[in-house]
C-alpha positions in Angstrom: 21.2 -19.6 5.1 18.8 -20.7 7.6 15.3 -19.9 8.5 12.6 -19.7 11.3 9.4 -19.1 10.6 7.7 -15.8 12.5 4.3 -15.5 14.1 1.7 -13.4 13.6 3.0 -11.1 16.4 6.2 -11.4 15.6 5.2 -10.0 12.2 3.4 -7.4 13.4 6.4 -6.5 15.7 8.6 -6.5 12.4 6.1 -4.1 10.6 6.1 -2.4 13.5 9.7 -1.6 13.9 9.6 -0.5 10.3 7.1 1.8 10.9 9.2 3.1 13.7 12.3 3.6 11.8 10.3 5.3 8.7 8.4 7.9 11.0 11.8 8.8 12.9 13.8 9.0 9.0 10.6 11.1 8.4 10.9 13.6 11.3 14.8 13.9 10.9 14.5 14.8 7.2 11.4 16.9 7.5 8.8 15.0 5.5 5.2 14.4 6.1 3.7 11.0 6.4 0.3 10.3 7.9 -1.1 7.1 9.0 -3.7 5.6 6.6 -6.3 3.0 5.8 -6.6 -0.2 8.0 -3.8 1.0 10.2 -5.7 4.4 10.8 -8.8 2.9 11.4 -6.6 0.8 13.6 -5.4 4.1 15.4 -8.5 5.2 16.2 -10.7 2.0 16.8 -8.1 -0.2 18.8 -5.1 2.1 19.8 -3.3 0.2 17.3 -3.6 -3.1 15.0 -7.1 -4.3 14.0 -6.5 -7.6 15.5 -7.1 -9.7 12.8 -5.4 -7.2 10.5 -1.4 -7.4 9.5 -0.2 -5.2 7.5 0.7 -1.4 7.6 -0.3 1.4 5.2 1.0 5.1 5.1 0.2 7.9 3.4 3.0 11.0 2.2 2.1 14.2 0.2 3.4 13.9 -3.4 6.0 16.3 -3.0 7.7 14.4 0.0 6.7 11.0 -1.2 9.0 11.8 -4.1 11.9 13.2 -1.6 11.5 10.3 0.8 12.4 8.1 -2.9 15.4 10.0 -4.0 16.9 10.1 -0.4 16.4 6.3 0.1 17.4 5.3 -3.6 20.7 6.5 -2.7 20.9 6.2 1.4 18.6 3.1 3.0 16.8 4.1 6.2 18.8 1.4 7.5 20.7 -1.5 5.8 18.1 -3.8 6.4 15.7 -1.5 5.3 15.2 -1.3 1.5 12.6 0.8 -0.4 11.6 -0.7 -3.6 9.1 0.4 -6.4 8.4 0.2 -9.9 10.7 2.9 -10.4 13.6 1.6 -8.4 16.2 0.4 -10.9 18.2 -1.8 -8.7 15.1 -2.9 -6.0 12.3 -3.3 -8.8 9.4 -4.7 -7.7 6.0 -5.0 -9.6 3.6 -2.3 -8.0 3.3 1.2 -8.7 4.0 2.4 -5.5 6.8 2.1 -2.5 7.1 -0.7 -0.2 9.6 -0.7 2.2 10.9 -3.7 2.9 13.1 -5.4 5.4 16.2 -7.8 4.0 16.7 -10.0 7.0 13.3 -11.6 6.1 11.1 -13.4 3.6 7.7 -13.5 2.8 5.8 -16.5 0.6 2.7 -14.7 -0.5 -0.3 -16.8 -1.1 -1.8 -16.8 -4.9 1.0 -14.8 -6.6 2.5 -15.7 -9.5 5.8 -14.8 -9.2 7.9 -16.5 -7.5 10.7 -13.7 -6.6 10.6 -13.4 -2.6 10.0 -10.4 -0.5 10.9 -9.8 3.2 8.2 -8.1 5.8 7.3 -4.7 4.4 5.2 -1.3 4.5 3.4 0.4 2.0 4.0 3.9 1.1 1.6 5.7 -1.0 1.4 8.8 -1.9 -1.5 11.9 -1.6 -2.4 13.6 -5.0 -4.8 16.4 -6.2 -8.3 14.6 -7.1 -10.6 16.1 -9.5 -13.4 19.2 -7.7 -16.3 17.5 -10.4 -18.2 14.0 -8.8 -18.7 12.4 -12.3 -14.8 13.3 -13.0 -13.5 11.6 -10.1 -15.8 8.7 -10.2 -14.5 8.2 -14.0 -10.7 8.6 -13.2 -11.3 6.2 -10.1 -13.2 3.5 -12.6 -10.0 3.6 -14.7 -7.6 3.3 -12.2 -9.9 0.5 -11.0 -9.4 -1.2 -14.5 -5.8 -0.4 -14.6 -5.6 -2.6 -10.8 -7.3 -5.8 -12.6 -4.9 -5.8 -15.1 -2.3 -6.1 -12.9 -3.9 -8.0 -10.7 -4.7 -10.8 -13.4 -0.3 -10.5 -14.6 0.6 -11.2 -10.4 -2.2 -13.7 -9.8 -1.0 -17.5 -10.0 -3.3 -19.1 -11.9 -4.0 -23.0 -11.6 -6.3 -25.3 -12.4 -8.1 -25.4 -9.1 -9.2 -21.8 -10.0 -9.9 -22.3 -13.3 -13.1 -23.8 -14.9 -11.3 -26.2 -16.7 -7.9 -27.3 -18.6 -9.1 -25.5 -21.7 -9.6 -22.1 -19.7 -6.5 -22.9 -17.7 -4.3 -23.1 -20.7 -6.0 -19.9 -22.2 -5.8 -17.8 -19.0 -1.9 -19.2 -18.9 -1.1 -17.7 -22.5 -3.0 -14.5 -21.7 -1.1 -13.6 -18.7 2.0 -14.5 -20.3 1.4 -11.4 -22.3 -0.1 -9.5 -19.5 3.5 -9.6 -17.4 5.6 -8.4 -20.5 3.2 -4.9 -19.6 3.7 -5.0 -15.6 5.9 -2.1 -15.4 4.5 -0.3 -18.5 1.0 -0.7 -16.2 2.5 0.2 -13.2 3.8 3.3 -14.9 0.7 4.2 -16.7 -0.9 4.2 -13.0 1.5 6.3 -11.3 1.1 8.7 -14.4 -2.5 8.6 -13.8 -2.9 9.4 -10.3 -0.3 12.6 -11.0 -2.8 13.9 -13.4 -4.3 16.8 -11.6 -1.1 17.9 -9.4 -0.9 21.6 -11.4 -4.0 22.5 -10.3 -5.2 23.8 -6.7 -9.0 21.8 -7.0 -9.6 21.8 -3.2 -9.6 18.1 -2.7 -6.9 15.6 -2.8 -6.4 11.6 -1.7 -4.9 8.4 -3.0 -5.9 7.4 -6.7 -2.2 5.5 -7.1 -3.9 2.3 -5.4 -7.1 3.7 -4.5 -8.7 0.5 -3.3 -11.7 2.7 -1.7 -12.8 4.3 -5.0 -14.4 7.8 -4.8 -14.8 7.8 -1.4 -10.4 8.3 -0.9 -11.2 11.7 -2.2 -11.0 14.5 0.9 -10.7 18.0 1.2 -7.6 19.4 0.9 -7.5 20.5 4.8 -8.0 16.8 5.6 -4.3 16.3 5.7 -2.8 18.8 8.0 -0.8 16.9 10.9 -2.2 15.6 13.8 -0.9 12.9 16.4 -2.7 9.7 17.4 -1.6 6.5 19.2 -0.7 2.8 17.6 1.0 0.7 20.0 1.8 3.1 22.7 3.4 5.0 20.3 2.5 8.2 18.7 2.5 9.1 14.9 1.2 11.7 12.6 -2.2 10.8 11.5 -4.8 13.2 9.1 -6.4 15.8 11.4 -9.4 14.8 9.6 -9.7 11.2 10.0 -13.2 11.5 10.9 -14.3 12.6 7.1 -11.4 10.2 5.7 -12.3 7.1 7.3 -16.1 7.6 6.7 -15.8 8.1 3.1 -13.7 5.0 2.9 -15.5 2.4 5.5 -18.9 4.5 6.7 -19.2 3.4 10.1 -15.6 3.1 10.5 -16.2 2.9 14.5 -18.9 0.0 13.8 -17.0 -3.9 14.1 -17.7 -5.5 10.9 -19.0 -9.4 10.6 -16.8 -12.2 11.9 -16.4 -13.6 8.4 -15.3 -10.3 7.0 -12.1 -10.0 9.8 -9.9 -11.7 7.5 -6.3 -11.2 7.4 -4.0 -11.3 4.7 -2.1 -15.1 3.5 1.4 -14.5 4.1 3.8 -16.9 5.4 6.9 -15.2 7.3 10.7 -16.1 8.1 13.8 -14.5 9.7 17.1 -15.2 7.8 19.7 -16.3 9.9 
């Protein structure tokens, strides 16, 4: 099998087109999905990719989130198309949430330790019921926080060029020899965790699963009723409050940050021929 290695924009287009396909699945099957962190910020700031971002996130409601796995377990959006998870017996991957990713390509990820290859993907993660109490959702988001450098620390290649020295290289080397034989136990344990408050109505409700913002995910409940907004000339469902969502996750969402902070992520991408 050969391969040609994609541009930036050629990944974007590929992200793109996945995004595409999962909003139409979406519509024909009656789900909810919403547009969500850099990609809604995206949305709204730029009409559509944060140009030195490249990668695409979405949000679902628990309830569909779940639906959208069972249907696509069974039936791929498309063949190309696969959705893989923690949970996805024969498409396991090692994060506790879905990515759906697309066959015909590959992706060498920067920095990772394993050395199993991915094509382009999407993330799909999915809204749950956050604690009404400030203290209780700042604790629950410090443990999920905790749970993330675990993981982190089992996926993270580790040489000697970022490690103090042979002794510490060696000893970080044994430690996360132990650390992977927990990766799916941890990504379990997270997706258990961010369920934890989905029998009660507490008002509020966001992304714990992943929760890279912390606290600040958490939004009322009537954040997420569906509204349209434009990426790429192309319109998709977005929060009808993306105004209170994106500040409690960047502040001054509309404000460009520093040129050293527009960093992208270190993927290197190929079509399979």
């Amino acid at each position: 099998m050969r391969k040609i290695q994609l541009s930036i924009d050629e990944i974007k287009a590929r992200e793109f087109s996945i995004l595409t396909e999962f909003a139409a699945f979406c519509t024909n099957n009656k789900l909810t999905y919403f547009l969500c962190g850099g990609t809604l910020l995206g949305c709204i700031r730029h009409k559509g990719f944060i140009p030195w971002d490249d990668d695409i996130d979405v949000f679902m409601p628990r309830a569909d989130y779940e639906k959208f796995f069972a249907i696509t377990s069974q039936t791929p959006i498309k063949e190309n198309l696969i959705t893989r998870t923690y949970r996805a017996p024969r498409n396991r991957i090692p994060y506790p949430f879905i990515k759906i990713i697309d066959s015909s390509t590959e992706v060498v990820e920067q920095g990772k330790a394993t050395k199993k290859k991915n094509g382009i993907w999407i993330d799909v993660l999915p809204i749950d019921v956050l604690p009404q109490d400030d203290a209780e959702n700042e604790q629950i988001y410090h443990t999920m926080h905790s749970l993330r450098k675990k993981l982190f620390f089992a996926l993270t290649e580790i040489s000697l060029a970022n490690s103090k020295n042979v002794f510490t290289y060696l000893a970080k080397k044994v430690k996360q020899c132990f650390a992977k034989r927990r990766i799916y136990s941890l990504c379990r344990q997270m997706d258990m965790l961010s369920q934890s408050f989905n029998k009660q109505d507490t008002g509020f409700q966001g992304c714990l699963l992943w929760g890279l913002y912390g606290k600040g995910e958490r939004c009322k409940s009537n954040t997420f009723t569906v509204t349209k907004g434009v990426f790429e000339n192309r319109e998709f469902s977005i929060p009808a409050g993306y105004d209170s969502y994106l500040r409690g996750i960047y502040g001054n969402y509309m404000e460009l940050p520093p040129m050293e902070k527009r960093v992208s992520h270190s993927i290197t991408a190929y079509k399979l021929i």
